[in-house]
VEXFI-757703 format. One record per residue (C-alpha): residue in one letter; z, x, y. Coordinates in Angstrom, 1 decimal. Each point is the difference from the previous one (the first is absolute). Example, Ala and Ser with C-alpha at 12.3 -4.5 7.8 and 13.67 -1.06 7.14 Angstrom:
2
- A; 7.8; 12.3; -4.5
- S; -0.7; 1.4; 3.4
//
This chain:
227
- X; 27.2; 16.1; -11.0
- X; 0.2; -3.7; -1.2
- X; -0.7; -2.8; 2.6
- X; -0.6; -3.8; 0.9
- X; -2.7; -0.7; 1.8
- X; 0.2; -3.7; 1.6
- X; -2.8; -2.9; -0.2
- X; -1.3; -0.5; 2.9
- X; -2.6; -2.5; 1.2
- X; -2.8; 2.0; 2.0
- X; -1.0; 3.0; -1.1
- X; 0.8; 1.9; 3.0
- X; 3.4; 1.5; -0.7
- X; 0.7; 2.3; 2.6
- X; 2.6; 3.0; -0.8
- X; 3.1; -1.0; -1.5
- X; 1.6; 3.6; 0.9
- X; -0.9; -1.0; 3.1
- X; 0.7; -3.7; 0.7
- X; 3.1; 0.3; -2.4
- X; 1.5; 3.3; 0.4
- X; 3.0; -0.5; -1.7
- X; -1.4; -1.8; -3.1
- X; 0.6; 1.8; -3.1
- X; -3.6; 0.1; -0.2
- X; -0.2; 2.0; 3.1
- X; 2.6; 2.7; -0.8
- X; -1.4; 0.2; -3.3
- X; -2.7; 1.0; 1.7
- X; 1.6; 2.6; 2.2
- X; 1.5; 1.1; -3.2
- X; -3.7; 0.7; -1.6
- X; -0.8; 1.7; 3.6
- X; 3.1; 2.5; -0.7
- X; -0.9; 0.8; -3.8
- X; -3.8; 1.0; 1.0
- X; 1.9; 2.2; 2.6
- X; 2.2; 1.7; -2.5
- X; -3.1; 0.5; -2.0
- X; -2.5; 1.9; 3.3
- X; 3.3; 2.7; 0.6
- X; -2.4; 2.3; -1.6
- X; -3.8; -1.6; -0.4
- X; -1.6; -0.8; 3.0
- X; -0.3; -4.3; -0.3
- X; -1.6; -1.4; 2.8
- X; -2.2; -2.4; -2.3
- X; 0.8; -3.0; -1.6
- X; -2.3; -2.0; -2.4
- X; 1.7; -3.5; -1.2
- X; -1.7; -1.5; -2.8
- X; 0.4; -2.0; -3.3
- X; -1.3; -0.8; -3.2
- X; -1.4; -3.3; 0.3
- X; -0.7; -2.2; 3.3
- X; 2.9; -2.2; 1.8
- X; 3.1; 2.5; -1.3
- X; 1.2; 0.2; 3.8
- X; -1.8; 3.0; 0.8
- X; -1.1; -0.6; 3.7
- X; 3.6; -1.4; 0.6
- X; 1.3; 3.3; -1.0
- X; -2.6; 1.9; 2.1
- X; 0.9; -1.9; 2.9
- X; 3.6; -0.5; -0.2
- X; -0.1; 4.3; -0.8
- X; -1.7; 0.7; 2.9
- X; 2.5; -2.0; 2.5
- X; 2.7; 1.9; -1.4
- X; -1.5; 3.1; 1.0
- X; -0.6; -0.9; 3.0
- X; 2.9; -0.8; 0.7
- X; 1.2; 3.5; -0.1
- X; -2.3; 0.8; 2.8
- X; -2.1; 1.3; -1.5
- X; -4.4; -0.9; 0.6
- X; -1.4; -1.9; -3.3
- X; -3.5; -1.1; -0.7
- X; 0.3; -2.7; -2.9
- X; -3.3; 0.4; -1.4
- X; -1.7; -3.4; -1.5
- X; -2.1; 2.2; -2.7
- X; -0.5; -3.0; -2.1
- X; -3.7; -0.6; 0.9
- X; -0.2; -2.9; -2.5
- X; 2.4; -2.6; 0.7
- X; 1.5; 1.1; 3.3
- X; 3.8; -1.0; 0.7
- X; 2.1; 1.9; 2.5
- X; -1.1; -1.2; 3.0
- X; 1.4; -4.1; -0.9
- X; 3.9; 1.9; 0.6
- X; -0.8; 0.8; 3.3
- X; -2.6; -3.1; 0.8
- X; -3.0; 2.7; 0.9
- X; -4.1; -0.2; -1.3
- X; -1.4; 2.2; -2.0
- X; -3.2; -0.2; 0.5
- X; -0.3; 3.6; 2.3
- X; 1.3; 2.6; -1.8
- X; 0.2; 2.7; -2.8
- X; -3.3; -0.9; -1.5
- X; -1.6; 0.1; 3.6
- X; 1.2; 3.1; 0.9
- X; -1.2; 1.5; -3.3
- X; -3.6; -1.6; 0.8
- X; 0.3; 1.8; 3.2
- X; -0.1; -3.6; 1.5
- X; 3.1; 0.6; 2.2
- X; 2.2; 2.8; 1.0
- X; 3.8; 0.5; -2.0
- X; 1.3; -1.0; 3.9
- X; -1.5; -3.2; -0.1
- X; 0.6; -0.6; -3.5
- X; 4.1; -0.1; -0.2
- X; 1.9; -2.6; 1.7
- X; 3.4; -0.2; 1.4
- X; 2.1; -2.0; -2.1
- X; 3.3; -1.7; 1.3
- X; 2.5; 2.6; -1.3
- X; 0.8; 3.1; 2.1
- X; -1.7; 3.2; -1.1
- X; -2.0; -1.8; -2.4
- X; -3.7; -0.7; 0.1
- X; -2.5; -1.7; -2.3
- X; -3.6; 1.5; -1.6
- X; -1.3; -3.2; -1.4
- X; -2.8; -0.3; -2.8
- X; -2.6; -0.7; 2.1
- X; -3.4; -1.4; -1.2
- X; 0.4; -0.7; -4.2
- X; -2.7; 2.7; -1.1
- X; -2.2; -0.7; -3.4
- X; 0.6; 3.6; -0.9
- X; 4.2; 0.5; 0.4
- X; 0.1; 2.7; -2.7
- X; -2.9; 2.0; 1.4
- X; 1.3; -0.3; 3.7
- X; 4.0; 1.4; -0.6
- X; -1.5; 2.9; -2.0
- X; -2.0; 0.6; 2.9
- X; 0.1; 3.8; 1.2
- X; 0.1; -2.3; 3.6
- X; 2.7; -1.3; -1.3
- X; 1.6; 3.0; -0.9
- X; -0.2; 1.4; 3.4
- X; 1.3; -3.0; 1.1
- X; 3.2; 0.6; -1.6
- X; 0.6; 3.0; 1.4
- X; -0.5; -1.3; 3.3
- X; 2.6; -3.2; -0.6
- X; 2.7; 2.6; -1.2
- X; -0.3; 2.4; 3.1
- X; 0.6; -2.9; 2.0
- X; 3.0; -1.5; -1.5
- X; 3.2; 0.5; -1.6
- X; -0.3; -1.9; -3.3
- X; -3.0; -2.4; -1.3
- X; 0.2; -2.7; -2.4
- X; -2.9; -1.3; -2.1
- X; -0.4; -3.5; -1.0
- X; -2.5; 0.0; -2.8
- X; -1.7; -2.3; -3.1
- X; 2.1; -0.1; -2.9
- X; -0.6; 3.1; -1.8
- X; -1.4; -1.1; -3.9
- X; -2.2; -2.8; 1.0
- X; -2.4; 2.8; 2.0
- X; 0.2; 3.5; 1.2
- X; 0.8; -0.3; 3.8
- X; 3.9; 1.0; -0.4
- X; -0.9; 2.7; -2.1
- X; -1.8; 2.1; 2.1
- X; 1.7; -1.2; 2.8
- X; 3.1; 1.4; -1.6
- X; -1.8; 3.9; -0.1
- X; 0.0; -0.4; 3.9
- X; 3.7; -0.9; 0.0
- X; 2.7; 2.2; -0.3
- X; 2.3; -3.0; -1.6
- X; -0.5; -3.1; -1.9
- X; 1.9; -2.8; -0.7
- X; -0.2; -3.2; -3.0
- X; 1.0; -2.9; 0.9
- X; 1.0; -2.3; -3.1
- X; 0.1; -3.6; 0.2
- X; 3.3; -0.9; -2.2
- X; -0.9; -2.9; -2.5
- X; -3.4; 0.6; 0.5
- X; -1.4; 3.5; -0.4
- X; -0.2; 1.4; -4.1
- X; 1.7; 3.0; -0.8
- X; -3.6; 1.5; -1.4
- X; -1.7; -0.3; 3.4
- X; 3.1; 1.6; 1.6
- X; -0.5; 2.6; -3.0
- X; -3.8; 0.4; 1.1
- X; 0.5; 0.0; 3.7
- X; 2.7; 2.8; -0.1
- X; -2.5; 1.9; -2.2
- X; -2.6; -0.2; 2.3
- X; 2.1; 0.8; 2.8
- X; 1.4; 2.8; -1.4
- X; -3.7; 1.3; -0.6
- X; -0.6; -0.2; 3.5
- X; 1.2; 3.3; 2.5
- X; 2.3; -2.9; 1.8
- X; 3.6; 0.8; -0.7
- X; 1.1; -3.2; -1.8
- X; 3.4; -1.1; 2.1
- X; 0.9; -2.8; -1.9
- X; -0.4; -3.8; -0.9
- X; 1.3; -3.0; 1.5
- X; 1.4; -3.1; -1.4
- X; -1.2; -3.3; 2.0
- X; 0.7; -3.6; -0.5
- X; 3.5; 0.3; -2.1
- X; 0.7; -3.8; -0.4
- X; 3.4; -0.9; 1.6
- X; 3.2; -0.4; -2.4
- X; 2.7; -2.9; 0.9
- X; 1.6; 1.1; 2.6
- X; -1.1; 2.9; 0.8
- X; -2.9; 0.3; 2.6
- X; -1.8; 3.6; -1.2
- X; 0.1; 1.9; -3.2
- X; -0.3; 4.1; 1.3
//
């Protein structure tokens, strides 16, 4: 899928699938929600991991965005912020971060008063929480593991927002506690060889690799979206 994301001036950017339903962007986005469908007929998908090779290549746009579209269906989502270094998700929805994953994994808080509601029906929010000096060691926690399991007894489908994936090794062992990942690629932007490297190391993970994601297409004269 091939999309145009729009400047804005703050970086709050709220959900465009859900301030601008009819956008392209948005039904491109329904459109991705149908294909990962097609593709759970017979594996049990209720995990999501969205990640890409390199930092600012839209991936906690995605993982927001995703998540509304699922709710939408009725169905309960937990959009996980499981990037633990530079913490994103919660500017779409205007929320802090600073109670939340990392805090319940510390034992600092319960998983109740860790997520938040967020303004989308169905739809509720597990921020970072405090930024830990140990990431790596805390997500391949067996705490965290159990964790997990909790999450996806709880709810429908769960999407992780997490670090790029080559720079260090969060997404990757994030994505052996998901049952799906995602790439997003930032057109113009992201070389082919990290694409090449990121799909390897996906593919080396037990998370069923659904697919990659085009972002930022740059507009052509008259025409508002290249998909």
């Amino acid at each position: 899928m091939i999309f145009k994301r729009k400047k804005r001036e703050k970086r709050d950017l709220s959900c465009i699938s859900v301030l601008n339903p009819h956008s392209v962007i948005a039904e491109q986005f329904r459109t991705i929600r149908t294909n990962i469908e097609f593709t759970s007929i017979q594996t049990r998908l209720k995990s999501i991991l969205v990640t890409s090779s390199l930092p600012k290549e839209g991936k906690s746009f995605t993982a927001a965005n995703l998540a509304a579209v699922f709710a939408q269906q009725n169905k309960r989502v937990l959009l996980m912020d499981a990037d633990l270094r530079k913490p994103a998700v919660h500017e779409y929805f205007d929320l802090s971060h600073h109670t939340g994953l990392t805090n319940v994994l510390l034992n600092n808080c319960s998983l109740e008063e860790a997520i938040l509601p967020t303004p989308i029906e169905h739809l509720e929010l597990l921020p970072s929480g405090t930024i830990p000096p140990n990431p790596a060691e805390l997500l391949s926690s067996s705490v965290m593991k159990q964790l997990f399991y909790e999450i996806e007894q709880q709810y429908d489908m769960v999407i992780v927002d997490s670090t790029p994936l080559l720079p260090v090794a969060d997404a990757k062992i994030l994505a052996n506690r998901t049952d799906g990942s995602i790439l997003v690629v930032l057109s113009g932007k992201t070389k082919i060889a990290a694409v090449k490297k990121s799909k390897e190391v996906l593919e080396g993970t037990t998370s069923k690799l659904l697919g990659a994601m085009l972002n930022g297409k740059k507009e052509k004269k008259g025409r508002l979206y290249m998909y």
